[in-house]
C-alpha positions in Angstrom: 78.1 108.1 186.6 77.3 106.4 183.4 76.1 109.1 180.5 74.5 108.1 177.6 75.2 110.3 174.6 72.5 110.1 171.6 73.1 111.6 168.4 70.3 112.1 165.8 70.5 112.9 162.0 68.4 115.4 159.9 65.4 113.7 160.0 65.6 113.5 163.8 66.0 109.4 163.6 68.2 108.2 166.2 71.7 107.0 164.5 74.0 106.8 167.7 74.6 105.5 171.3 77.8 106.3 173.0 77.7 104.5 176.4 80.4 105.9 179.1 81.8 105.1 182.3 80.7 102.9 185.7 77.6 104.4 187.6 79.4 103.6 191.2 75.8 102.5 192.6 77.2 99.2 193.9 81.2 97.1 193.3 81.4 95.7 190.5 79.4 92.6 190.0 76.7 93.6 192.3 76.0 97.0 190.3 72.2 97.1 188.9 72.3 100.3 187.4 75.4 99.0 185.0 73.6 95.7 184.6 70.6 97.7 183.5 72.6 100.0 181.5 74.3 96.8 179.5 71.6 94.5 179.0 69.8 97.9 176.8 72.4 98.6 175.1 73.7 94.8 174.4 70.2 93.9 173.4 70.0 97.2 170.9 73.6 95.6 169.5 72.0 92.3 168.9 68.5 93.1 167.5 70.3 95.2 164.9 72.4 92.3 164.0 69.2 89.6 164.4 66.3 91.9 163.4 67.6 94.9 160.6 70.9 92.5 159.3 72.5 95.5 160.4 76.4 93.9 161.5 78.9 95.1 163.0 77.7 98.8 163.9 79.0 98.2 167.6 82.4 98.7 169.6 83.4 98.2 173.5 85.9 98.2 175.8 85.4 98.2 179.6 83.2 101.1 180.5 82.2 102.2 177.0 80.0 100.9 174.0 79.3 103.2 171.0 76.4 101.7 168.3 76.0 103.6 165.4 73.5 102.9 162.3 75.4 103.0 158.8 74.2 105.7 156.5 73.8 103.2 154.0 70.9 100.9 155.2 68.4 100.0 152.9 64.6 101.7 153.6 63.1 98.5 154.9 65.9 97.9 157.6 66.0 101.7 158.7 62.4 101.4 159.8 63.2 98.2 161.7 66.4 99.9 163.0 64.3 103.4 163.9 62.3 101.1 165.7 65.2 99.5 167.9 67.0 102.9 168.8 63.7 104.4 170.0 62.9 101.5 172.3 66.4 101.6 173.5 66.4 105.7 173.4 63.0 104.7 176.2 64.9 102.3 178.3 67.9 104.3 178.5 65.2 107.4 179.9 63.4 104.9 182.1 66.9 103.7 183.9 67.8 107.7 184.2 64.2 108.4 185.8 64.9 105.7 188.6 68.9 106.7 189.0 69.5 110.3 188.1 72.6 110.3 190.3 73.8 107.0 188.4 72.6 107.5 184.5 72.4 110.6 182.6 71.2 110.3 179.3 72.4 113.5 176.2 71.6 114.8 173.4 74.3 115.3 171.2 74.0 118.5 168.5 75.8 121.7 168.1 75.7 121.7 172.3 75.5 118.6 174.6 72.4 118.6 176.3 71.2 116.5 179.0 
């Protein structure tokens, strides 16, 4: 199962994605769920870059990708970048709602809740 940690700051914005492990829906290669899983949180990782100038704020290694927003960025590209985590936050949910036995999706806070 692949779970999707998300971690929020004070204000309840969205300022991390931990992605990790292999959902086991198909072999590798032919797996949907972790092609799904990917292309979200790859295309998150490259709007931030493209969109909010935001570089860098992603690392992987087979089975895990964590993106986190810098608690630097500058007003104008926070909005942009609020923008981009809540669509992914969406796509992430929509994935979980077709393949609950495949994605879970978390909260992160004082207790893990998915």
């Amino acid at each position: 199962m692949i779970e999707v940690t998300v971690a929020r700051n004070r204000d309840n914005a969205i300022k991390m994605f931990e992605v990790r492990g292999h959902s086991g829906f198909d072999e590798a290669g032919r797996d949907i769920v972790c092609a799904a899983v990917s292309v979200t949180a790859y295309n998150a990782a490259g709007a931030l870059s493209e969109l909010a100038g935001i570089e860098k704020c992603h690392t992987e290694s087979p089975g895990f990708m964590k993106i986190e927003l810098p608690d630097d960025t500058d007003a104008v590209n926070r909005q942009v970048a609020d923008t981009i985590m809540n669509t992914t936050y969406i796509g992430f949910r929509q994935i979980e709602s077709s393949y609950p036995a495949h994605l879970r999706v978390c909260e992160k806070g004082d207790k893990k809740i998915c």
